[in-house]
N, C-alpha and C positions, 0 to 999 in steps of 0.2 A: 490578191484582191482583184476581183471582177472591174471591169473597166469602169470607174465612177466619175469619171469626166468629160465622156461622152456630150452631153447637154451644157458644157462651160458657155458653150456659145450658141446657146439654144437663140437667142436674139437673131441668128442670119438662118433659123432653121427654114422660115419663107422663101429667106434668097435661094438655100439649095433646092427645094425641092425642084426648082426648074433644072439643075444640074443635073438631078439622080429623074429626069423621067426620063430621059434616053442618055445612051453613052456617048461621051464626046460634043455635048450641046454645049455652047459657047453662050447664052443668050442673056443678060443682066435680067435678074430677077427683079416683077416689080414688090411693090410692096404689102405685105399682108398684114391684118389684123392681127396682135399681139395681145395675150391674156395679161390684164392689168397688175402691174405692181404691187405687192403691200406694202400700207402706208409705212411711211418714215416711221423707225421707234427712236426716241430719244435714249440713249443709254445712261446711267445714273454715273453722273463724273467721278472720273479720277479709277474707273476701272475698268479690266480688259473685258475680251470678247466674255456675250453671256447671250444662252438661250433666247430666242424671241421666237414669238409666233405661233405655229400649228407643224404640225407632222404631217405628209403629204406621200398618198401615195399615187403615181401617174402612169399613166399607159406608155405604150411604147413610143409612141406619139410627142413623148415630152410636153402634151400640152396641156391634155385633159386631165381631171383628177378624180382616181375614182374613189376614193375617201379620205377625210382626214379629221385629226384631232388635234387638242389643242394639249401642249405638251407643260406638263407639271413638273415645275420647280419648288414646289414648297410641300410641308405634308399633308396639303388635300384631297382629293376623291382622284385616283387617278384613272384616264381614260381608257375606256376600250375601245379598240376597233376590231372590226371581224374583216379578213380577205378570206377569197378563195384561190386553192390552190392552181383554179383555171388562169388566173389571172398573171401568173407567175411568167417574166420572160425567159426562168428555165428554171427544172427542177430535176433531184435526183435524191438517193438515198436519204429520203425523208424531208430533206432540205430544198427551202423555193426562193428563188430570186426575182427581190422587185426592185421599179425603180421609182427612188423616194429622194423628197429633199424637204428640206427645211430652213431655218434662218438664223442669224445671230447678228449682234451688232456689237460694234466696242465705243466705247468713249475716248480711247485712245487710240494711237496707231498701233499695232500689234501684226509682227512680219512672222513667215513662217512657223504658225502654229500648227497642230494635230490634234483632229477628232476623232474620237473611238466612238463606234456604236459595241454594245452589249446585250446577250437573250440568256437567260438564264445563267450568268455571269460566263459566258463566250463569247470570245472577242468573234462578231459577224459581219464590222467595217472599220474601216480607216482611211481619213482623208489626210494628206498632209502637208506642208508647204501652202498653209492657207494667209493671205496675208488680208489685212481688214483696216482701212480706212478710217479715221472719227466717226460717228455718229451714220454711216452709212451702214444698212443693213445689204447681208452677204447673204445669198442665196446659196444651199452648200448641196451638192447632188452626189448622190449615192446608192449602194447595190446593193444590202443586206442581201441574207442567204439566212433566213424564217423557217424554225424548227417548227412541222409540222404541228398543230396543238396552239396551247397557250404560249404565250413569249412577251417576257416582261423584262421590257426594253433599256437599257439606260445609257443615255447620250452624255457624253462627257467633252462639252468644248475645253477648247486650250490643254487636254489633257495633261502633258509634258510642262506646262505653267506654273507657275509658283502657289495661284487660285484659280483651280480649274472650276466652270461651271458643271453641274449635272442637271438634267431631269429624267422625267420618268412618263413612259406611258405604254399600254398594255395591245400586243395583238395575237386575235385568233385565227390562226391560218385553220381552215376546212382544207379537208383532203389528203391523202397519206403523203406527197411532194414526193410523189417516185419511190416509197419506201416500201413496204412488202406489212397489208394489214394482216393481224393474227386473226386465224378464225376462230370465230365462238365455237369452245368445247362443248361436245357433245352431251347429253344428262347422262349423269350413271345410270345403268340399268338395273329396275326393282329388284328386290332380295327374292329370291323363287321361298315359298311356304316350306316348310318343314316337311317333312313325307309320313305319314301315317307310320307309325311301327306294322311291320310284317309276324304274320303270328306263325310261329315255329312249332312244328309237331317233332318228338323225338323219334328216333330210329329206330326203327324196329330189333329187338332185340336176335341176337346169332346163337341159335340153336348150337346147344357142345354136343359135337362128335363122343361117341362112346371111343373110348381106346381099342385099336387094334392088339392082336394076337402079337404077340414074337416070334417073327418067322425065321425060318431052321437054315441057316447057312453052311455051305459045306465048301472047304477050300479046292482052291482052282487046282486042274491037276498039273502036275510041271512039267516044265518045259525040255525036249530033250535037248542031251547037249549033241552039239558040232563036233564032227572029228577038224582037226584043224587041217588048213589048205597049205600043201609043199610052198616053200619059196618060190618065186618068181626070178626068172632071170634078167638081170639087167645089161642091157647095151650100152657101149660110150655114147655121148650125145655127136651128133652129126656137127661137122665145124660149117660155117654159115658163111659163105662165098662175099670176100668182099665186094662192095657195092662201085659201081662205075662213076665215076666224078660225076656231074652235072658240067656240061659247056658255059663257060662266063656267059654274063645276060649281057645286054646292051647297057651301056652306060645313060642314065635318064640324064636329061638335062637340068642344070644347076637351076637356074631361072624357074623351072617348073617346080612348083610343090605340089605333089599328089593331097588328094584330101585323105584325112586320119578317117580309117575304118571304124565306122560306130559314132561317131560324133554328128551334128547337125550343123551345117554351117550358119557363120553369126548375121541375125535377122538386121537389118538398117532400118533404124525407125526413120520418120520423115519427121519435119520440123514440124509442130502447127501452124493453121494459115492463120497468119492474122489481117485481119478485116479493118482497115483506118478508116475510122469515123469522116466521113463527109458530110457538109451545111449545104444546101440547097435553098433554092426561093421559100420565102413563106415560116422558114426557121427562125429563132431570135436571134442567133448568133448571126445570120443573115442579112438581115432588120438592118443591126448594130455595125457593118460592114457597109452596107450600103449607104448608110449615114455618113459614114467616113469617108465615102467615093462622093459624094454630094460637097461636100466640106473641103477634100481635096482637089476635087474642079475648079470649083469659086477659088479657093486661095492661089490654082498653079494660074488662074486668068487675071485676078487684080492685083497679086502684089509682085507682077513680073517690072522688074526694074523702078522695084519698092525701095531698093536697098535693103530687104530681108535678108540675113545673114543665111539663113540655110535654104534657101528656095530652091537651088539644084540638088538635095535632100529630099523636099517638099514634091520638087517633079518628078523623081525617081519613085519613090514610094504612090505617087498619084495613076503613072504606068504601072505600076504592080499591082494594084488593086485595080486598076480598069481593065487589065487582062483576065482577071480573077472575073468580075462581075459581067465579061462578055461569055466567058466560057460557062454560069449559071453554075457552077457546081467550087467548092471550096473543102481541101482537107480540114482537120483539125490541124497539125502541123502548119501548115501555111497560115490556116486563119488566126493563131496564136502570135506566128512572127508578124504577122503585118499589122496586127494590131498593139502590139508593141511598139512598132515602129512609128503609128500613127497617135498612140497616149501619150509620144516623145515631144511632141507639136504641142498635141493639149496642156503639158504640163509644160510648155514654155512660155514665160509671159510673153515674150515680143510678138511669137507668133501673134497670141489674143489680142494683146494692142495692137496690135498690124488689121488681123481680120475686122476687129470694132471699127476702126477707122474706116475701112470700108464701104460702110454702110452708114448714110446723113441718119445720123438723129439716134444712133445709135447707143446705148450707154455698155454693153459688153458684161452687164452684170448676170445675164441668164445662165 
């Protein structure tokens, strides 16, 4: 699954970006304008998490949104929304990835649950280890991967729960997402007309020859014969001198093998090259890396003698990704292991409660 935890801590995204606009800046971010909450929902007592809200899909940005619907739980009119495949922070073999979130709330406490997203009954996400508070709504972020065309969505909170929620809501990704369009077949070509019949005259008729005469044969005259030829005299055959040895040759050396007469010797194929994908500036996987250097700045600078359990973790991985973002250029290899290594952090609560704390006024729910 696509990194879906990126924006957990969307709430200090203001504090990083003074981290991520030059490497190695130390400076306390001040405070920025933050996109308003949606309202409190009451959850109906006495049951766990359940769908709440709208379907949202957001720019790279985490902040803006550039559409959404409101998602159906019951069997009325369900929503469409249309994206385009520009929009995608990556796409391939027909498939685009956005980044979307939505809400849910529980009326009780409810500890590590799992969300499924579904498109044409394919599992396209999974969130898990989500835990949810009473009556507070959860903001839940995630990366579907949008079959080009129609894709008729089904969310499934609490999946793995004894009553899981579902809804339902519909979207039109425009654009092939990197897949290979068929082209329009060409029209058969018209039937050619039938061709006139050709008018056939017959052949001239072949004159018969009158019969010849029978002509007068008169046998060949024969042959004389041979007086026969005396015998010929024979000689003994001549005896044939034997032949004079050949001198031993030189002894070739063992180590040498002559090459075999007539044969071609065996061709060495070369291995193919292979070419490793590298992220550069301005890529989304890029974007998503550099977030992560923003994020691991601020944390290796405030929670230094936090008492956070993994912080010499936290600054090891913070130097491998600022060496990455000075050098501008990033394998796929590398860019895979470090972002592993940095989902490690996001999906640690303490880490969150540490970074929330952070920041006055902060509630850590983004």
């Amino acid at each position: 699954m696509k990194s879906s935890s990126l924006f957990v801590i969307s709430a200090l995204a203001a504090a990083v970006s003074s981290f991520a606009a030059e490497p190695g800046s130390v400076t306390r971010p001040a405070t920025s304008p933050v996109p308003p909450a949606p309202q409190p929902v009451t959850a109906t007592p006495g049951t766990g998490p359940q769908l709440s809200g709208v379907f949202r899909f957001v720019k790279p940005d985490g902040m803006n949104v550039i559409t959404q619907g409101v998602i159906s739980t019951a069997t009325s009119a369900i929503t469409t929304l249309t994206m385009s495949g520009a929009d995608a922070i990556s796409s391939g073999s027909g498939r685009c990835a956005f980044n979307v979130k939505y809400d849910e709330i529980s009326s009780v406490v409810a500890t590590n649950t799992t969300n499924r997203l579904y498109s044409n009954d394919t599992l396209i996400a999974q969130n898990t280890k989500l835990d949810l508070e009473p009556n507070k709504l959860k903001t839940v972020w995630t990366q579907p991967y949008l079959f080009a065309g129609l894709n008729n969505i089904r969310i499934v909170i609490n999946a793995e729960g004894a009553k899981p929620s579902t809804g339902w809501i519909r979207v039109n990704v425009t654009g092939s997402c990197g897949g290979v369009t068929a082209p329009t077949p060409a029209p058969a070509p018209a039937p050619k007309p039938p061709e006139p019949p050709k008018a056939t005259t017959p052949p001239p008729a072949t004159p018969v020859k009158a019969p010849e005469a029978p002509k007068t044969t008169t046998p060949p005259p024969a042959a004389p014969s041979k007086a026969p030829e005396p015998p010929k005299s024979t000689t003994p055959p001549v005896a044939t001198p034997p032949k004079t040895p050949e001198p031993p040759k030189p002894a070739t050396d063992p180590k040498v093998t002559p090459p075999s007469t007539g044969t071609m010797p065996p061709v060495t194929t070369k291995p193919p090259v292979v070419v490793e994908v590298k992220y550069v500036p301005g890529s989304s996987q890029w974007t998503q890396l550099y977030t992560a250097y923003g994020y691991s700045n601020y944390g290796v600078t405030w929670l230094k003698g936090k008492g956070y359990s993994r912080y010499a973790d936290l600054v090891k991985i913070n130097a491998a990704i600022t060496e990455v973002v000075n050098a501008k250029t990033v394998t796929q290899s590398v860019y895979n292991e470090l972002m592993a290594r940095w989902n490690s952090f996001l999906n640690d609560p303490a880490f969150v409660a540490a970074m929330k704390n952070t920041v006055p006024g902060g509630d850590g729910k983004k």
